[in-house]
NUPA-110430 format. One record per residue (C-alpha): residue number from 1; residue in three letters; x, y, z. Coordinates in steps of 0.2 Angstrom, whole numbers. Each point is the difference from the previous one (the first is absolute). Layout:
N
NUM ALA X Y Z
...
% end
This chain:
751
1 UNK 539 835 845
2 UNK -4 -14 12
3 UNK -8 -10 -11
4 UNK 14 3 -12
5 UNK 13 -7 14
6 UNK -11 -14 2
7 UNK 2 -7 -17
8 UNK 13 5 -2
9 UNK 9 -10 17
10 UNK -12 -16 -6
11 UNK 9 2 -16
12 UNK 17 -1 8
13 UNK -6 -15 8
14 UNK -6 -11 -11
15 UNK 16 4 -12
16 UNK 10 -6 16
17 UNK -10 -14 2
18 UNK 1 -8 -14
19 UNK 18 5 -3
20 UNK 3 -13 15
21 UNK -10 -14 -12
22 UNK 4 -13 -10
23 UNK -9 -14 -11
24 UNK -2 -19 0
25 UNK -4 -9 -14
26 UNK 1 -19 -8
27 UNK -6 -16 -4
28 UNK -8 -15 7
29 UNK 1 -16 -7
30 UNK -6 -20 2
31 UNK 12 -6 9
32 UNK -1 -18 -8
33 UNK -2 8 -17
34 UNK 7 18 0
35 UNK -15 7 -8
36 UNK -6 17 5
37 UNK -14 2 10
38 UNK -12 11 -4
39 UNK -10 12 11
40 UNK 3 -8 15
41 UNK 4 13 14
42 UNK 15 6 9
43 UNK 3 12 14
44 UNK 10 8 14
45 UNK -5 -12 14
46 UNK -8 8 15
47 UNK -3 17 -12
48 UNK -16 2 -12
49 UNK 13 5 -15
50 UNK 3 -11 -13
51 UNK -4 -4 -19
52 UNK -9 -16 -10
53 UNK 11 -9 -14
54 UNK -4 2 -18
55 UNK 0 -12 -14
56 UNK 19 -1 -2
57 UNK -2 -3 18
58 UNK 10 17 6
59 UNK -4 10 13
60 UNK 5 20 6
61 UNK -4 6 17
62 UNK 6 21 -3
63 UNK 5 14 10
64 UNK 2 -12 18
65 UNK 9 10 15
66 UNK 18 -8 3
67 UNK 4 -15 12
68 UNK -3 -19 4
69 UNK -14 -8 -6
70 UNK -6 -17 0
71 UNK -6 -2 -19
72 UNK -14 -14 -3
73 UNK -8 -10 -14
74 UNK -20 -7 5
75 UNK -9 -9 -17
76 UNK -14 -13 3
77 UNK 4 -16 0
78 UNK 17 5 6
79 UNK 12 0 11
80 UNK 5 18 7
81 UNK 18 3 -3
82 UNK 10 14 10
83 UNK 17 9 -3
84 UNK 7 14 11
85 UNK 10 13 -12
86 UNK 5 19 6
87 UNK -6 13 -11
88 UNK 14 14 -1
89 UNK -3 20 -6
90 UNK -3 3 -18
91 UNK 3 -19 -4
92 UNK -9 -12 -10
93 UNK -2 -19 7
94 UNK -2 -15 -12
95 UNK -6 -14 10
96 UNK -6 -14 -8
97 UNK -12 -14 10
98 UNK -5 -18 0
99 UNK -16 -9 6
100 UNK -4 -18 1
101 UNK -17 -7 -4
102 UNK -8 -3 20
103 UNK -3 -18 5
104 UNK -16 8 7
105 UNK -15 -1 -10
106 UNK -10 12 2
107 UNK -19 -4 -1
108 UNK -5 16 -9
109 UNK 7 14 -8
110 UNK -3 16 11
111 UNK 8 13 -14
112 UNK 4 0 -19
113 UNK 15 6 -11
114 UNK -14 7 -11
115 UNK -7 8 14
116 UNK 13 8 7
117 UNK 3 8 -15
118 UNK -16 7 0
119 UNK 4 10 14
120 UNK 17 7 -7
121 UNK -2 2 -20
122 UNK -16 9 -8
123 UNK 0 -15 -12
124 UNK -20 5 -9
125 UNK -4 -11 -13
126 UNK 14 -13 6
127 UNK 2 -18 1
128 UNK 16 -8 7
129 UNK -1 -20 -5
130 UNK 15 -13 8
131 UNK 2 -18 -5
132 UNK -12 -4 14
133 UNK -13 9 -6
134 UNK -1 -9 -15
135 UNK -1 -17 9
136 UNK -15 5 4
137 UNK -10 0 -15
138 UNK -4 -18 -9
139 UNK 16 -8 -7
140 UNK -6 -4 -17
141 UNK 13 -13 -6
142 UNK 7 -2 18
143 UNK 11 17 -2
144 UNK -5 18 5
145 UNK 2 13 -10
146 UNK -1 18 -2
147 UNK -13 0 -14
148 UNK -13 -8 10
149 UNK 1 12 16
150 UNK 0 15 -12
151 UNK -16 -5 -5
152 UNK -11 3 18
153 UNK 12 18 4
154 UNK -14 13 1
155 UNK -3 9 -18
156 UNK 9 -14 -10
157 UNK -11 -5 -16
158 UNK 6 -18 -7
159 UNK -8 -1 -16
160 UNK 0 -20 -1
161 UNK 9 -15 2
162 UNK 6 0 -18
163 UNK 9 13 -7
164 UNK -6 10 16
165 UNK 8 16 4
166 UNK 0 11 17
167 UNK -10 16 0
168 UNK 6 9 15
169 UNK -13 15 4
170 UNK -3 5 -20
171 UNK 16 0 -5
172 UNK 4 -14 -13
173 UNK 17 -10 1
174 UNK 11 10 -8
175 UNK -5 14 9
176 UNK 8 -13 17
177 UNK 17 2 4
178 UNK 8 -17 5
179 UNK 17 2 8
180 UNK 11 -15 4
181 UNK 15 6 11
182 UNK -3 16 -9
183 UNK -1 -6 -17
184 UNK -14 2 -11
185 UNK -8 -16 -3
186 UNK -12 3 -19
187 UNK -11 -16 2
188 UNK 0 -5 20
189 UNK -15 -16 -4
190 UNK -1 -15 -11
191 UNK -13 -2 -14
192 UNK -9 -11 11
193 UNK -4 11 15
194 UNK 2 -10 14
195 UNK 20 1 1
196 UNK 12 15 0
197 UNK 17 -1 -6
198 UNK 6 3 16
199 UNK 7 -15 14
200 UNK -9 1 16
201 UNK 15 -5 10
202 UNK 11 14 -7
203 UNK -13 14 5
204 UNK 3 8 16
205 UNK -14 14 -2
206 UNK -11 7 -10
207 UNK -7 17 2
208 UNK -13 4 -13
209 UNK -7 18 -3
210 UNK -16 1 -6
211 UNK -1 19 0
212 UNK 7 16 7
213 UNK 19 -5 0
214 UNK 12 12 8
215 UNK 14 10 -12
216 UNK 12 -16 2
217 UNK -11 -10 -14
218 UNK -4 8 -17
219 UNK 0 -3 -19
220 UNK -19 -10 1
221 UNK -18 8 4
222 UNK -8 -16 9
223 UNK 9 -9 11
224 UNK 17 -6 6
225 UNK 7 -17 5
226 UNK 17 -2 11
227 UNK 6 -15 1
228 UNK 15 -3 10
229 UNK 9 -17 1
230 UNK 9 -10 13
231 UNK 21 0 0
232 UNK -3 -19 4
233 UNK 11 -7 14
234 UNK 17 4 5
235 UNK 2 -17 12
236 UNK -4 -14 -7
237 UNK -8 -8 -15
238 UNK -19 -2 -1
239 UNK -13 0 -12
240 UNK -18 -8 -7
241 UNK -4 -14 -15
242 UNK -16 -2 -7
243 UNK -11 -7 -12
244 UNK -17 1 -3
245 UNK -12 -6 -15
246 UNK 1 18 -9
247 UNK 20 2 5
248 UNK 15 -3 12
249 UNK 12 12 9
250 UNK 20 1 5
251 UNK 2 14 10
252 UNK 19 -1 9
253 UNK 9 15 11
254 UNK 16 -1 10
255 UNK 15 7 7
256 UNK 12 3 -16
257 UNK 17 5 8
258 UNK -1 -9 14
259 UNK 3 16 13
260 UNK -16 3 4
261 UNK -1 16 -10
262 UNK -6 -6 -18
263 UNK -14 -10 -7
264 UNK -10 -4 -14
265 UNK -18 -5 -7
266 UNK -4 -11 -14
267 UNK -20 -4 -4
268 UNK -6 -8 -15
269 UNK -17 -6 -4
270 UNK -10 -7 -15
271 UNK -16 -6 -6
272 UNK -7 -16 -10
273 UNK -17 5 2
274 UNK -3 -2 -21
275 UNK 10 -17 3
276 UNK -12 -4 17
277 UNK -15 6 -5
278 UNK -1 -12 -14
279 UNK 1 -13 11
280 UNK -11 4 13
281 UNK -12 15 -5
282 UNK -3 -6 -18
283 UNK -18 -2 0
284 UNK -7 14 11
285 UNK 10 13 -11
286 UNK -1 -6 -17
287 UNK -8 15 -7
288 UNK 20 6 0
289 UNK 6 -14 -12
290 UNK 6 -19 0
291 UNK 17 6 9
292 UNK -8 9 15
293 UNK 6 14 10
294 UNK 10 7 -12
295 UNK 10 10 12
296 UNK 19 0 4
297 UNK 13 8 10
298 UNK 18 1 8
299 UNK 6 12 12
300 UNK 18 2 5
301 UNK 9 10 14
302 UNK 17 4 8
303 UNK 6 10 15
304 UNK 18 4 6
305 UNK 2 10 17
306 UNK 16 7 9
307 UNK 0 10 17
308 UNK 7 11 9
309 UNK 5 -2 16
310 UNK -8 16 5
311 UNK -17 -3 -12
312 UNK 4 7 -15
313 UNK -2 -14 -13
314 UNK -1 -2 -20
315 UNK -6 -14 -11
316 UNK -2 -5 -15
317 UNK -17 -9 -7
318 UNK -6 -6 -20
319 UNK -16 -8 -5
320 UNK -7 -11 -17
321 UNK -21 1 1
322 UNK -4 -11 -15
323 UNK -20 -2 -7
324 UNK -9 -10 -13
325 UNK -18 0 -4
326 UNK -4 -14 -15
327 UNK -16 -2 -6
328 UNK 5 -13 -14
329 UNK -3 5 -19
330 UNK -8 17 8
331 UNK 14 9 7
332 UNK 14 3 8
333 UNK 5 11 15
334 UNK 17 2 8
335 UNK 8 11 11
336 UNK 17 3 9
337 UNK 7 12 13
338 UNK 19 0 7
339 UNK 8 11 9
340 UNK 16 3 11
341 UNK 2 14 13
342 UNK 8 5 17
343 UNK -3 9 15
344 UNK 8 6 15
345 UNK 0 6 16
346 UNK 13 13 9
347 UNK 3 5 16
348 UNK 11 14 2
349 UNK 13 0 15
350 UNK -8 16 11
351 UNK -14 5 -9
352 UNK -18 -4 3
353 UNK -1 1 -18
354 UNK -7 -17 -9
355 UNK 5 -3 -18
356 UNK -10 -12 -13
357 UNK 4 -3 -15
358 UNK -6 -12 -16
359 UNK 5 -3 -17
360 UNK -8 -13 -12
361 UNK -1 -6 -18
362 UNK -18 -7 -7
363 UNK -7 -6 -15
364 UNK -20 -7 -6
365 UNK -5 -6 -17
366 UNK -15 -6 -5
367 UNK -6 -9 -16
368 UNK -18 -4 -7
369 UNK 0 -13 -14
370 UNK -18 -3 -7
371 UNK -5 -10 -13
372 UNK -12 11 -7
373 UNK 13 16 1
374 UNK 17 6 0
375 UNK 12 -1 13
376 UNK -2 14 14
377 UNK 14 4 15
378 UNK 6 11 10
379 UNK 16 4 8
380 UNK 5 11 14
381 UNK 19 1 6
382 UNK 9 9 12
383 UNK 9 9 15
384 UNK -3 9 18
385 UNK 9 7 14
386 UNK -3 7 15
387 UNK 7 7 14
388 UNK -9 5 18
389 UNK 6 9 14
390 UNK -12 -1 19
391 UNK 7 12 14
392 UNK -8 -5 15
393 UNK -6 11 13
394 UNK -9 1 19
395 UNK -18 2 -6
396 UNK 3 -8 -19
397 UNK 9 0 -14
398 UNK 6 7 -18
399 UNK 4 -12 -14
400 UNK 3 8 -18
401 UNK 4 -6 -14
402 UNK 4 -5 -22
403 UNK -4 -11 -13
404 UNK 7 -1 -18
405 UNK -8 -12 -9
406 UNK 2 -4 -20
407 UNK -8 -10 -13
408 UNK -5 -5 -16
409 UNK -16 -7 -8
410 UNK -2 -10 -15
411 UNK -19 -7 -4
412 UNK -6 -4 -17
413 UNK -19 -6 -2
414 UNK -15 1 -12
415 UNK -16 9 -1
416 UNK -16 -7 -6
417 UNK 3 2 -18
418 UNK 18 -7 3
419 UNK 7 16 -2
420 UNK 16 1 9
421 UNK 5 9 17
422 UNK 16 2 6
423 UNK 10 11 13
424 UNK 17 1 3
425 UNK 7 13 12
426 UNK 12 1 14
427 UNK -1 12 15
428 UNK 5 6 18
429 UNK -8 4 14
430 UNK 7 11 15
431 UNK -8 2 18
432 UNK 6 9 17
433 UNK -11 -1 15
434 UNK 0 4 19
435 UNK -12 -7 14
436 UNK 0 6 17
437 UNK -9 -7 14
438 UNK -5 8 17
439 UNK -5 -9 15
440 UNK -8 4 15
441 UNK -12 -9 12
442 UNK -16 3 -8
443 UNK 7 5 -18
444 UNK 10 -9 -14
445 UNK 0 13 -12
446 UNK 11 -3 -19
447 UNK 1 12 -12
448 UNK 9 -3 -16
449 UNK 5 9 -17
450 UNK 4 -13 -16
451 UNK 8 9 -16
452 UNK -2 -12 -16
453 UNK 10 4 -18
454 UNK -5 -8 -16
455 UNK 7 2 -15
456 UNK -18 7 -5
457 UNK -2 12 14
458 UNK 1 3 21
459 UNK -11 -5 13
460 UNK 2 7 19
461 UNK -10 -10 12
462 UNK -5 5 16
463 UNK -5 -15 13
464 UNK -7 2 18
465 UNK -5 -13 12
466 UNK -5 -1 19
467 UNK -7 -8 13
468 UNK -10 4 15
469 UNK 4 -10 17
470 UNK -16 1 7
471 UNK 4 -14 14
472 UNK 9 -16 3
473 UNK -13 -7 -11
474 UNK -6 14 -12
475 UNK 8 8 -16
476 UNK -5 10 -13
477 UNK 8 3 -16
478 UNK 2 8 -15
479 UNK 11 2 -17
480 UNK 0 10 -17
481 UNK 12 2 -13
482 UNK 3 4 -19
483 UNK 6 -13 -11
484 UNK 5 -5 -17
485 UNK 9 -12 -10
486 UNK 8 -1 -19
487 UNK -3 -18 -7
488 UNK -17 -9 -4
489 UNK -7 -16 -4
490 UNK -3 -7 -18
491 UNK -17 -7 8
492 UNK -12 11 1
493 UNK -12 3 15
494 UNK -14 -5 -12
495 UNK 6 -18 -3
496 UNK -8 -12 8
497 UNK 12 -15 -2
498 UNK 17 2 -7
499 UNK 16 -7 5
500 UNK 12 9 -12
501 UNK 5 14 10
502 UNK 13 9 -6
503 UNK 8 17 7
504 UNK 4 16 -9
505 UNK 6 17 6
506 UNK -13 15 -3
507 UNK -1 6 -16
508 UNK 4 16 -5
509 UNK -14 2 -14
510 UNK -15 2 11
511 UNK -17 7 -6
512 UNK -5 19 7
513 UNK -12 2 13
514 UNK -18 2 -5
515 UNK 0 19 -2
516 UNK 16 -2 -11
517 UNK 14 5 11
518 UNK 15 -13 3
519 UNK 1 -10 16
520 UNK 12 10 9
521 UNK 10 -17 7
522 UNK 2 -15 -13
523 UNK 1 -12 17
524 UNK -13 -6 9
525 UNK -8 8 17
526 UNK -11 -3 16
527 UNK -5 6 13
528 UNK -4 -11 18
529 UNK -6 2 17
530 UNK -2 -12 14
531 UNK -9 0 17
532 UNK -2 -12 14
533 UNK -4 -8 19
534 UNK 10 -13 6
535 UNK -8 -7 17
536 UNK 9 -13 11
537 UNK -17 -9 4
538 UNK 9 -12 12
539 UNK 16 -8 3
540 UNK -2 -12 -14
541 UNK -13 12 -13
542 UNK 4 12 -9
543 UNK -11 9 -11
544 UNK 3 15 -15
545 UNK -9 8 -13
546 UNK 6 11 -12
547 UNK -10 13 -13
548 UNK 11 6 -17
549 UNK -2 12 -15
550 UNK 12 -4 -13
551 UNK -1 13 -14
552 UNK 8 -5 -16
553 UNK 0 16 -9
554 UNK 10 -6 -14
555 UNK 2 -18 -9
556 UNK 7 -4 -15
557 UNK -9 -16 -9
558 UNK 3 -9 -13
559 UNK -14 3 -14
560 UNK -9 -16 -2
561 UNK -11 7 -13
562 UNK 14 6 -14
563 UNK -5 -5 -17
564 UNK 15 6 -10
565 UNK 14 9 2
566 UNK -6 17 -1
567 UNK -7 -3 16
568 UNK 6 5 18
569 UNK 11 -14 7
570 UNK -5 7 17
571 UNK -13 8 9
572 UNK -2 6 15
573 UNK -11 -3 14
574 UNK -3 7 19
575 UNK -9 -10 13
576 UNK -3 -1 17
577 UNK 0 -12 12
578 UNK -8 -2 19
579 UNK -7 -12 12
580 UNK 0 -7 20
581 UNK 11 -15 3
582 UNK -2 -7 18
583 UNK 11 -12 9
584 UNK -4 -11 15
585 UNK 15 -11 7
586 UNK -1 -13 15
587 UNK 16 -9 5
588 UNK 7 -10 13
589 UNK 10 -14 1
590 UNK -12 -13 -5
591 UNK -12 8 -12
592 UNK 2 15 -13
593 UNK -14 6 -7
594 UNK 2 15 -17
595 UNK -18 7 -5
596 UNK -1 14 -15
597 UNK -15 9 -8
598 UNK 6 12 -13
599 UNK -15 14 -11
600 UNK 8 10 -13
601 UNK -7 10 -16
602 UNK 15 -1 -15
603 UNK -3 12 -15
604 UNK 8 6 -15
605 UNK -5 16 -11
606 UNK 9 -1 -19
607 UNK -6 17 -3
608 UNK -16 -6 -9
609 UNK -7 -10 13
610 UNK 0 -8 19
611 UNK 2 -19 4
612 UNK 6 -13 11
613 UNK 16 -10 -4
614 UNK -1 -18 0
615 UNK 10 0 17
616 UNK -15 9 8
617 UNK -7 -11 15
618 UNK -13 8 10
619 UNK 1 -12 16
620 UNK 13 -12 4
621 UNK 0 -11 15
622 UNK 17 -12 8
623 UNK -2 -11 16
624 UNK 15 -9 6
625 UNK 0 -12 15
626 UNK 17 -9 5
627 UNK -2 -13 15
628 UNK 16 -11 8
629 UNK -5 -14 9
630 UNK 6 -17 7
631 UNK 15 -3 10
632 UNK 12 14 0
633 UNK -11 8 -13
634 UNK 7 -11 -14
635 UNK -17 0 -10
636 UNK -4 14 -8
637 UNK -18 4 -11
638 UNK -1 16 -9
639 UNK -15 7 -11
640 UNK -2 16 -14
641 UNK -17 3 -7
642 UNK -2 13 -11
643 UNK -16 9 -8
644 UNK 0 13 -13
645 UNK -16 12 -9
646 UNK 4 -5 -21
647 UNK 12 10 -8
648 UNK -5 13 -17
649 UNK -1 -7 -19
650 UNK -5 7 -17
651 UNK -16 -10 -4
652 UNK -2 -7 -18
653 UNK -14 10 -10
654 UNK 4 -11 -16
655 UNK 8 -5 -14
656 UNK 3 4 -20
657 UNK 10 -4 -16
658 UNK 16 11 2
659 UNK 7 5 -18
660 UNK 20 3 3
661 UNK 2 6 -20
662 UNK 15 -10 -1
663 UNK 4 4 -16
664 UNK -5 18 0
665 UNK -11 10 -12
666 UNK 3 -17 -9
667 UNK -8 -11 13
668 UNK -18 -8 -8
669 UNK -11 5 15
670 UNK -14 -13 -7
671 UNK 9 -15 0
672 UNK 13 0 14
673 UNK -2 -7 15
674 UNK 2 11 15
675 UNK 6 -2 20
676 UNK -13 -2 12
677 UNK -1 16 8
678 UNK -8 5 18
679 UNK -12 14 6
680 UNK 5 4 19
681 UNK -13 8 10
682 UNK 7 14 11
683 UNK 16 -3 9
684 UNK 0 -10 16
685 UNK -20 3 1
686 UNK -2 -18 7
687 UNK 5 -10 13
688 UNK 9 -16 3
689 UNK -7 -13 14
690 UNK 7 1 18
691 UNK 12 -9 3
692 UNK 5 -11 17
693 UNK 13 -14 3
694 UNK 4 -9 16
695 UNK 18 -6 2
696 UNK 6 -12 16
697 UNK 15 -9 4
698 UNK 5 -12 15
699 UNK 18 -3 7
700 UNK 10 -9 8
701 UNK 18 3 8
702 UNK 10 -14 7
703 UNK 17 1 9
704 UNK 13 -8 -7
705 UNK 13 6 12
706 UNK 7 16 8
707 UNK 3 6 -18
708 UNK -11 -6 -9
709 UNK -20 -3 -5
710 UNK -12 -7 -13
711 UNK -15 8 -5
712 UNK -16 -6 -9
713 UNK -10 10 -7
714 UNK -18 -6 -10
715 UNK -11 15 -9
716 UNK -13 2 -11
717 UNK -3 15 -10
718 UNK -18 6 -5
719 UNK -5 -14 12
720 UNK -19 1 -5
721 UNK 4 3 -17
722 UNK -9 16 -5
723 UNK 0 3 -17
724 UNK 8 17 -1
725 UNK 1 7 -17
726 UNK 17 2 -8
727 UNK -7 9 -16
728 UNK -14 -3 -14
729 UNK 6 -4 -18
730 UNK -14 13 -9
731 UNK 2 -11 -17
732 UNK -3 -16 6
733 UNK -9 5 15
734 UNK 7 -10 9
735 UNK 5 3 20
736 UNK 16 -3 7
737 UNK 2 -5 20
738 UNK 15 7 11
739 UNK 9 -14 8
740 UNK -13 -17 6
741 UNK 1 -10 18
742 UNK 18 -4 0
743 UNK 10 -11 15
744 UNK 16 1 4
745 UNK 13 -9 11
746 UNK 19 5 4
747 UNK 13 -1 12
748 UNK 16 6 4
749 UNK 16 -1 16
750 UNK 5 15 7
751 UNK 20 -4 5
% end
C-alpha cells in the first residue's frame, strides 16, 4: 500500500509539474542575410536546458517550468545574442533570433556542427555535406561541385570519368533516391561525371544516407540523398559570376518584396567543354574524334520564398537540367529533366506541433540515336506530395507522416535481334510512416514502422536505429531496416558502359521462383544492417568506421541475354552486398585533411549461377588535403587522390560467322554473308586495371571591397595522366582511355 501511495503521490506530481510548463521554440537567422542557421545552440542562460537548431534552423526547448528567463543563441564564429521573454503556463513562445558574424577570428575551431549532431541524432551510415565542404575538394574548372565530393564519401563507387555513375554500398543508381527540396530528381549527374546538375551556391546541406535510413525515407533499397537548398537573402541583392574554360555561372538571390520577408534564387550554369576541348585538349584525347569532348550541358534553376513573421514560410522553386552527349556520325545522346514543386513550413499558434509539407511536378526523357540502330528512349513523368507532422517532447520527439506519389512510364528500345521492347504503364504509390526518438544521457534510441502500397502489392517496413554515448568522445551505433522500391533501370547491372539509362516501373510479368512458385511481391526488396564507432580523437580528429550487410533478396533485371520474344523480359536476381568503410578526418582552421579506405565483396545470384557486378570494387581508397595560406588566408591549395582495385568484365573467348537467316527457310546458308559474332567467356570472370587519378587546384581570393571578391582558381585533372581505362572495343581491339591530363583555369566575383 505504501509503495502504491508512493507512486502514486510522484504521479500526482509530475502531472502538476508539468501542468505549470510551457514550450519555447523558433528560429535563428543571419542577421546580414536572414538565412537560418543551422545547429548552432540555444539555451536558457545560467540553466543546462536548452535545444540545437535543425536544418531549417528552428529550435524547441519542451516541457520548461514557468517564469523569466534569459534566452541565448552561441554559434562559432558568432556573436552570442540574448533576449529576455517570460514563459506563461500552458503557453507556446515563438521567438525568433538574430546573430552577427563576430569580428573575432577565432584561430581554431573547438566544436563542429557535424559533431554536435553526433551527439543528439543516431545518424549510422550518414553524411551531412554544406557548401563548405565542397570547397574543400579540388575545383576542377574553378567551381565546386557536389559530384566530385560524392565521390570520396565512404562506400561510394564512381565508375569513371566518362559516363561514370555512383555505386553507393551495392546498390546501383537507381536504386538512390535523390531528393531536391523534396522532389525526386531521376538523373542528379551529367554524362561527364565530374559535375552534377546541381549549383553549389543554392545548396545549403546535404545529408546522404548510405544505409540504415529511419521510416521518414522509403521507396529505394540503397541509399538516400536529401538535398536542401538556401531561401537566398531577404536584405539585399548579392550573388557570383563565373567563367571558366569548361563553363560560366550566374547565380543571383535577393530580397523580392522589399519587407524583408521574401526572397528569391536564380542559378544557371552551362558548359562548352565540346566547344573548349577542341581548342585546347585536341591532341591528347583524339582517340574521341576530330571535335573533342563531346560533352554538353545546361542547368537552369529558380527559387521564390515568403515568410512568416513567426517562421512558417512557403516557396515556390522550378528547374531545366538539359544534356547532350555527341559522338559525330556514331551517336547521339540527349537528355532533359524539369520540374516545378513547392514546400512549406507551419507553425501553429499554441501547439508544439511542426507541420511540413511539399508538393512538386517532375519530368526525364532520355533518347539514344545510333547510327547502327534504331532510336531508343525513355520517359518518366510525374507527381508527389507529402505531408509531415514532428511533436516535440522533453527527451525526443515524434514525426509521422505520407506520401502520394504518381507516375507514368513510357520506354521503347530494341533487343539484339532488333526485336522491339516497349512499356507503357501508369501507377501510384502510397506510404504512411512514424519515427519516434528517445533521448537520454547515454542513449539515443529510434524506432520506426514504414507502410509502402503499390499498385502490385504492400510492403510494412520496420526501421530501428541507436546510439551508444559511451563518453564525450565515444559512440557506438547501429541501424537495420527492410526496404523496397517499385521502378528499375533499363541498364542492367551487367553493363559495363551504357549511357542510355532509361526508367521503367516493375513489371508485372515476372518469372516464378526456381521451385515453381510465383514471387509473392512483384516489387523489389532488401534487407540492411549498419554498425559503427565514432571516436573524437582530438579536438580537431575525428575518426569512424562502419561494418554493413545489405541483403538484396529480391531484384528484378532486365534480361540481357533474350533472343526472341518468347523469352522472359526479365529476370530476377538476389545479391548481397558487405564491406568496412573507415573515415579519418583532421580539421582546423588552416589545413583539412579527408582519408577513406573502403573493402567490400558485391554479388549477384540469377538462379543459375553467382557473380560480381561490374560495380564491384574490392578496395577503394580517397585522400583529401586542403591548406589556406598567406595573408589572411587568401591562398588556398587543395588535393584529391584516388586509388581503385579494377572493376569485373566478361572476357572475350572468340569469334565466328553468325548466320541471322534473314530471309528464313529461304535464306542460302552457303552463300550469304553472316555478322561477326562473339564467344564470351564466363560473366565478369576477369578484371579491369586499377585505377588512380590525382586531382589539384590552387586559388586565389582577392577583396574587392566590403561586398565583394574575386577568386582564381588553376586545376588540373588526372595531373600525372594515368591511363585509366574507359572501355575496350572487342572488335577492333582497340582500348579506350577515361579522361587524359587536363588544365583548367576559371574565375569568378562573389557581389
Amino acid at each position: 500500500m505504501r509503495k502504491f501511495l508512493l507512486l502514486l503521490s510522484i504521479s500526482l506530481f509530475t502531472t502538476i509539474a508539468y501542468s505549470q510548463t510551457g514550450n519555447i521554440r523558433g528560429f535563428v537567422y543571419d542577421k546580414n542575410s536572414a538565412e537560418p542557421i543551422m545547429f548552432c545552440n540555444v539555451i536558457l542562460k545560467g540553466t543546462t536546458i536548452g535545444a540545437s537548431t535543425d536544418i531549417n534552423g528552428m529550435y524547441n526547448i519542451s516541457k520548461v517550468l514557468v517564469g523569466d528567463y534569459t534566452l541565448m543563441v552561441t554559434y562559432i564564429g558568432y556573436d552570442t545574442s540574448t533576449v529576455n521573454i517570460t514563459l506563461k503556463k500552458g503557453k507556446v513562445i515563438t521567438q525568433n533570433l538574430e546573430i552577427s558574424e563576430s569580428s573575432v577570428k577565432l584561430n581554431e575551431v573547438r566544436i563542429s556542427a557535424e559533431r554536435s549532431e553526433m551527439k543528439t541524432e543516431v545518424k549510422a551510415a550518414a553524411i551531412k555535406i554544406t557548401k563548405q565542404d565542397m570547397e574543400m575538394i579540388p575545383n576542377i574548372g574553378g567551381e565546386p561541385d557536389l559530384a566530385q565530393y560524392m565521390q570520396v564519401i565512404p562506400g561510394v563507387v564512381f565508375t569513371g570519368d566518362q559516363g561514370g555513375q555512383l555505386y553507393i554500398r551495392g546498390g546501383s543508381p537507381i536504386q538512390n533516391k535523390v531528393l531536391l527540396d523534396g522532389m525526386t530528381i531521376y538523373s542528379p549527374f551529367h554524362s561527364i561525371g565530374l559535375f552534377s546538375v546541381f549549383d553549389t551556391d543554392i545548396i545549403r546541406n546535404t545529408d546522404v544516407y548510405t544505409g540504415g535510413f529511419s521510416a521518414e525515407y522509403g521507396g529505394r533499397i540503397s541509399s538516400i540523398m536529401d538535398i536542401k537548398t538556401i531561401d537566398g537573402n531577404k536584405k539585399e541583392f548579392g550573388g557570383k559570376v563565373s567563367a571558366n574554360t569548361f563553363g560560366s555561372k550566374l547565380f543571383v538571390e535577393g530580397p523580392l518584396l522589399g519587407n524583408g520577408k521574401s526572397s528569391f534564387v536564380f542559378s544557371g550554369k552551362t558548359s562548352y567543354l565540346d566547344k573548349s576541348s577542341e581548342i585546347l585538349y585536341k591532341e591528347p584525347i583524339l582517340y574521341f574524334d576530330d571535335k573533342g569532348l563531346p560533352y554538353s550541358y545546361t542547368d537552369l534553376y529558380g527559387k521564390f520564398s515568403l515568410h512568416g513573421n513567426n517562421g512558417s514560410k512557403i516557396n515556390v522553386f522550378g528547374f531545366n537540367f538539359q544534356d547532350k552527349v555527341d559522338y559525330e556520325d556514331i551517336s547521339e545522346l540527349n537528355w532533359t529533366s524539369q520540374g516545378i514543386g513547392s514546400e512549406f513550413i507551419l507553425i501553429p499558434g499554441n501547439s508544439p506541433v511542426l507541420i511540413e509539407g511539399n508538393f512538386a511536378y517532375s519530368s526525364y526523357d532520355i533518347s539514344l540515336d545510333e547510327e547502327a540502330s534504331p532510336l531508343r528512349k525513355s520517359g518518366i513523368d510525374g507527381f508527389n506530395m507529402g505531408f509531415d507532422f514532428t511533436y516535440f517532447q522533453p527527451k525526443g520527439k515524434i514525426k509521422y507522416g505520407f506520401d502520394i506519389h504518381g507516375f507514368s512510364t513510357d520506354f521503347t528500345t530494341y533487343n539484339s535481334v532488333n526485336s522491339k521492347i516497349e512499356q507503357k504503364e501508369n501507377t501510384s504509390e502510397f506510404s504512411a510512416y512514424i519515427n519516434y526518438q528517445f533521448n537520454t544521457t547515454r542513449f539515443i534510441i529510434e524506432p520506426g514502422f514504414r507502410l509502402q502500397k503499390y499498385t502490385l502489392g504492400v510492403s510494412p517496413e520496420p526501421r530501428l536505429g541507436m546510439k551508444y554515448i559511451a563518453s564525450d568522445r565515444l559512440r557506438f551505433k547501429v541501424s537495420s531496416g527492410y526496404y523496397s522500391q517499385n521502378i528499375l533501370s533499363t541498364t542492367s547491372d551487367r553493363d559495363v558502359v551504357n549511357l542510355f539509362s532509361g526508367i521503367i516501373s516493375s513489371p508485372e510479368e515476372i518469372p516464378d521462383q526456381a521451385d515453381g512458385n510465383p514471387y509473392k511481391n512483384k516489387f523489389q526488396k532488401a534487407r540492411h544492417l549498419i554498425a559503427g564507432v565514432e571516436y573524437d580523437i582530438s579536438r580537431r580528429i575525428d575518426f569512424q568506421i562502419e561494418g554493413y550487410i545489405k541483403d538484396f533478396t529480391q531484384l528484378t533485371n532486365i534480361n540481357r541475354n533474350m533472343t526472341s520474344n518468347a523469352d522472359d523480359e526479365f529476370i530476377i536476381e538476389n545479391g548481397v552486398a558487405k564491406g568496412v568503410d573507415a573515415l579519418l578526418k583532421f580539421k582546423s582552421k588552416k589545413l583539412y585533411i579527408w582519408a577513406v579506405y573502403s573493402i567490400g565483396i558485391i554479388t549477384r545470384n540469377d538462379g543459375e549461377k553467382t557473380y560480381n557486378p561490374h560495380f564491384d570494387r574490392r578496395h577503394n581508397m580517397n585522400f583529401v588535403t586542403s591548406y589556406k595560406f598567406g595573408k589572411n588566408d587568401s591562398w588556398k591549395a587543395d588535393m584529391r587522390w584516388n586509388l581503385g582495385s579494377g572493376f569485373p568484365f566478361t572476357q572475350t573467348q572468340g569469334f565466328y560467322e553468325n548466320l541471322t537467316f534473314s530471309e528464313g527457310i529461304n535464306t542460302d546458308y552457303t552463300s550469304t554473308n553472316g555478322e561477326l559474332g562473339i564467344e564470351y567467356a564466363e560473366l565478369n570472370e576477369g578484371r579491369l586495371p586499377y585505377y588512380h587519378r590525382l586531382d589539384a587546384s590552387i586559388s586565389k581570393s582577392i577583396k574587392l571591397n566590403k561586398n565583394s571578391e574575386l577568386d582564381m582558381t588553376l586545376s588540373v585533372t588526372n595531373a600525372y595522366n594515368r591511363e585509366n581505362i574507359f572501355y575496350f572495343n572487342r572488335v577492333k581491339y582497340e582500348r579506350v582511355n577515361q579522361l587524359p591530363l587536363m588544365p583548367s583555369f576559371g574565375a569568378s566575383i562573389t557581389f
